[in-house]
N, C-alpha and C positions, 0 to 999 in steps of 0.2 A: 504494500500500500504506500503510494509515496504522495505525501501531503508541499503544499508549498507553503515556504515560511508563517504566512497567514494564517494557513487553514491549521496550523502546528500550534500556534500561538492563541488561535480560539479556542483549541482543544485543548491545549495545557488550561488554559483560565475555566472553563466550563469542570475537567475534572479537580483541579485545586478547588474551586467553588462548593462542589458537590460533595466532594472530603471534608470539608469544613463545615458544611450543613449536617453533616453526619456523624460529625464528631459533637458537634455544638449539640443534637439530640441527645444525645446518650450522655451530656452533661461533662465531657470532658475539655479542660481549658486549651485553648486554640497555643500553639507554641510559637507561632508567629504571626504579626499584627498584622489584621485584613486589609485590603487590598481597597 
């Protein structure tokens, strides 16, 4: 699958986001400040 720089960089931001959503449920503190 090869992504171009953009489409690499909405994907990193969309899974980082969704990490963070999912950590913030389960009540654990975010270890770096959002974005």
């Amino acid at each position: 699958m090869h992504l171009t720089p953009r489409e690499q960089d909405k994907l990193l931001i969309v899974v980082a986001g969704d990490l963070a959503r999912r950590r913030r449920a389960r009540g654990l503190k975010l270890n770096y400040p959002e974005a």
